[in-house]
C-alpha positions as CSV (number, residue, x, y, z in Angstrom):
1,X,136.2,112.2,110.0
2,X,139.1,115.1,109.3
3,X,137.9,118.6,109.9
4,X,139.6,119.4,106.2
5,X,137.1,116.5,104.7
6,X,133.8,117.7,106.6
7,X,134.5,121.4,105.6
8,X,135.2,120.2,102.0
9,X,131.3,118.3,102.1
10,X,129.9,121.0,103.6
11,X,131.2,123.1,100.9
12,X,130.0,120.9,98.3
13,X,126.6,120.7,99.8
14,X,126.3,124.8,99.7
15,X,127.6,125.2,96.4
16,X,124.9,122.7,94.9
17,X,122.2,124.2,97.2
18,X,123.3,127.7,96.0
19,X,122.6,126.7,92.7
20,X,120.0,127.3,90.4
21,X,120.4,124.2,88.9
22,X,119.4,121.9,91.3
23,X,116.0,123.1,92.1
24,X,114.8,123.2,88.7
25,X,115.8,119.5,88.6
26,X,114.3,118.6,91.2
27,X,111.0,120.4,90.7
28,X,111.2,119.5,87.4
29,X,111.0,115.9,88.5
30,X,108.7,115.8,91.1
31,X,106.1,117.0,89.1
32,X,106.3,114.9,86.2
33,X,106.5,112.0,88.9
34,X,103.5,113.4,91.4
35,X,101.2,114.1,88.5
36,X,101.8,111.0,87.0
37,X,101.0,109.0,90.4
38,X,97.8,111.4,90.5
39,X,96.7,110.0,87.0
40,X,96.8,106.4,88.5
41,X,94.8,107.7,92.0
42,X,92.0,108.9,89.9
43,X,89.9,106.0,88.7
44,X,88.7,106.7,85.1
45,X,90.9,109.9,84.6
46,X,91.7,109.8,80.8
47,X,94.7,111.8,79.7
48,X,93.6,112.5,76.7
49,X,89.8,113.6,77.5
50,X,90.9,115.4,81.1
51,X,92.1,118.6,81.3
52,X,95.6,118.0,83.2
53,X,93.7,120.4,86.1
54,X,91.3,118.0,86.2
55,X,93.6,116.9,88.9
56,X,93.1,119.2,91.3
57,X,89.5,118.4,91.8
58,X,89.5,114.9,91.9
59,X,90.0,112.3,94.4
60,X,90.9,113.3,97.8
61,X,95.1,111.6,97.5
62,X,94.4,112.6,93.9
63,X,94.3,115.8,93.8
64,X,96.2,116.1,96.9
65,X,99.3,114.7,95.4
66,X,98.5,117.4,92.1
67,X,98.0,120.6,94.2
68,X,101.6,119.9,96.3
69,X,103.6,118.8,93.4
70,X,102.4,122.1,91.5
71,X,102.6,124.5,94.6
72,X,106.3,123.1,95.4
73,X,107.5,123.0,91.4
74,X,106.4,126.8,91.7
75,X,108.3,127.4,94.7
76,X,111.2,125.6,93.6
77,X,111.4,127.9,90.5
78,X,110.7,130.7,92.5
79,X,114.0,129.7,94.3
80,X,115.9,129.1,91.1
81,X,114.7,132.9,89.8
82,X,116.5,134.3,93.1
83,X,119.5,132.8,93.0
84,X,120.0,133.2,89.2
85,X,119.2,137.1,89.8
86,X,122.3,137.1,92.2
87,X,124.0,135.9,89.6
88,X,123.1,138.5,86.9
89,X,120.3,140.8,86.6
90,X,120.6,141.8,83.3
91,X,119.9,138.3,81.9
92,X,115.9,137.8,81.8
93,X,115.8,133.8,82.6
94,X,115.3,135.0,86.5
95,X,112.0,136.7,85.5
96,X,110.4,134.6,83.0
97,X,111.3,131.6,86.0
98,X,109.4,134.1,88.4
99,X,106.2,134.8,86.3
100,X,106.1,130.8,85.7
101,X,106.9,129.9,89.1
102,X,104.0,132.6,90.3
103,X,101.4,130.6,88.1
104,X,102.6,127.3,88.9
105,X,101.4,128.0,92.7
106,X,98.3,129.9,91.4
107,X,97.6,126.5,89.7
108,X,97.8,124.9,92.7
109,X,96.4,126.7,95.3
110,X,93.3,128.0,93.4
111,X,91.9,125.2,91.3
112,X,89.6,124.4,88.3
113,X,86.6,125.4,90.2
114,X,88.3,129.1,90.4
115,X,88.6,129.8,87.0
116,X,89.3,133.6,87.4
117,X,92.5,132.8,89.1
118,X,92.9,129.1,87.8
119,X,93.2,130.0,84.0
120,X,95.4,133.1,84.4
121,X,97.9,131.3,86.2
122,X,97.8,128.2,83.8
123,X,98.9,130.6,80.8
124,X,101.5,131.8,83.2
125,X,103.0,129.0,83.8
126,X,102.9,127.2,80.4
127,X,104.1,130.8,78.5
128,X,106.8,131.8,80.5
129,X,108.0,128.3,81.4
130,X,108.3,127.9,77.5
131,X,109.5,131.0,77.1
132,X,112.4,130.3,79.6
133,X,113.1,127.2,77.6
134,X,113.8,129.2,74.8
135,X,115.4,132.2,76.0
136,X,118.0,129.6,77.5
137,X,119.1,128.4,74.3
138,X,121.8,131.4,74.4
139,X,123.1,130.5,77.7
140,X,124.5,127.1,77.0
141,X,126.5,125.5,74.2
142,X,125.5,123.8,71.4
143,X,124.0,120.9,70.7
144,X,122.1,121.5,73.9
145,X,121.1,125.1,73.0
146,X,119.4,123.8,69.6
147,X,117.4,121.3,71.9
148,X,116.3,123.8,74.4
149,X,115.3,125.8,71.7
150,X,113.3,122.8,70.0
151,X,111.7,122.5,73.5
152,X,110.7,125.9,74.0
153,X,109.0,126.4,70.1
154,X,107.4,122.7,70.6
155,X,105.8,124.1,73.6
156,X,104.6,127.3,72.2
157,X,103.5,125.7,69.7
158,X,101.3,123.3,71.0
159,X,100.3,126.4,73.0
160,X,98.9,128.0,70.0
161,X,97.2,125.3,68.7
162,X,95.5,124.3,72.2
163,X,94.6,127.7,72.1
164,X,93.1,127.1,68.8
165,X,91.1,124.3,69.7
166,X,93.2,121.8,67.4
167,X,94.5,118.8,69.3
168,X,95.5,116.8,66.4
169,X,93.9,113.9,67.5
170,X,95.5,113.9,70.9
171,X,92.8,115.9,73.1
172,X,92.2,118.0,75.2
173,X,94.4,116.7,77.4
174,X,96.7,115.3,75.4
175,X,97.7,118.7,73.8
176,X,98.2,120.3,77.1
177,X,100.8,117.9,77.7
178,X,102.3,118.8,74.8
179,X,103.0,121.8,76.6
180,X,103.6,120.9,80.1
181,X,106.4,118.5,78.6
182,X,108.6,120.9,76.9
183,X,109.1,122.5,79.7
184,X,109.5,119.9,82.5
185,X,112.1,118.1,79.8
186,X,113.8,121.7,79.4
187,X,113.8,122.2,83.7
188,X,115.2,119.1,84.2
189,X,117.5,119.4,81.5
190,X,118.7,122.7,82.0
191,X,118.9,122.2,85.6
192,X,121.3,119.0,85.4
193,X,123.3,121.2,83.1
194,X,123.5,124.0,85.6
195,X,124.2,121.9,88.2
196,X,127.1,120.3,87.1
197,X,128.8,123.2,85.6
198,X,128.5,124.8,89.1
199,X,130.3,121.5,90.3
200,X,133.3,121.6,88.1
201,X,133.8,125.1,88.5
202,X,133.9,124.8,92.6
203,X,136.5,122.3,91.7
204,X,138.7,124.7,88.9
């Protein structure tokens, strides 16, 4: 292979790793896909009657597979949050990806049975993720802004009314998807987003 083609990879590969982009993708599709293999690992688990951190304490593989895809979508936004604050400061999306990303791996690491640390880091994740979501709306174009938007009230919503104890007929668990979703859909989203406007700018 020609030197020129190997340092044109290799800057390729940087440039997508050096964006912000690509790890919210990625986390954001990890977890969706872990959890969701934790769901089928723990015999009986109902979605709508369990508490999504119900997870955490079930199953040895079960909860196993929850505590690492949490921990590592935390990190991964964590990640995101640093590189978008070297990008600009003055926009907020690094922090509210940092207070999110901090209560992602408080999730993880200190489970259900810890509720002192458990539930504080559950609203952290689930506000500020949401929050992020629709503080985002103004940093892309339309349509895609209206639908991050939609994302972030849906989950902030459903926030409320968990909060409430009003489920709709979905549960306990059911409504707490309703604001884990939002999110995930808006991390993934936003990250694909990212990462290809990264792309064809390298390539301007």
């Amino acid at each position: 292979m020609e030197p020129t083609v190997t340092c044109r990879q290799h800057s390729r590969a940087m440039t997508i790793l050096r964006s912000p982009g690509i790890w919210l993708l990625v986390g954001g599709l990890e977890i969706l896909f872990l959890v969701h293999l934790s769901e089928l690992l723990y015999p009986g688990y109902s979605i709508s009657a369990n508490y999504i951190s119900d997870l955490g304490v079930g199953p040895m593989l079960s909860s196993a597979l929850f505590t690492v895809a949490v921990i590592l979508f935390g990190l991964m936004a964590l990640l995101a949050a640093a590189l978008f604050r070297e990008r600009d400061r003055k926009s907020l999306i690094w922090l509210l990806l940092v207070l999110s990303g901090i209560g992602a791996i408080g999730v993880g690491a200190f489970n259900e049975d810890n509720p002192l640390i458990h539930r504080p880091s559950a609203l952290l994740a689930f506000l500020f993720g949401n929050l992020a979501a629709l503080y985002s709306y103004k940093m892309v174009r339309p349509p895609l802004s209206c639908v991050f938007a939609l994302l972030g009230v849906i989950g902030l919503s459903a926030m409320a009314l968990y909060g409430g104890g009003i489920y709709f007929g979905l549960g306990v668990g059911g409504m707490e998807r309703m604001i884990l979703y939002p999110a995930m859909f808006w991390a993934i989203s936003f990250g694909a987003y990212l990462s290809a406007e990264d792309d064809r700018m390298r390539k301007v």
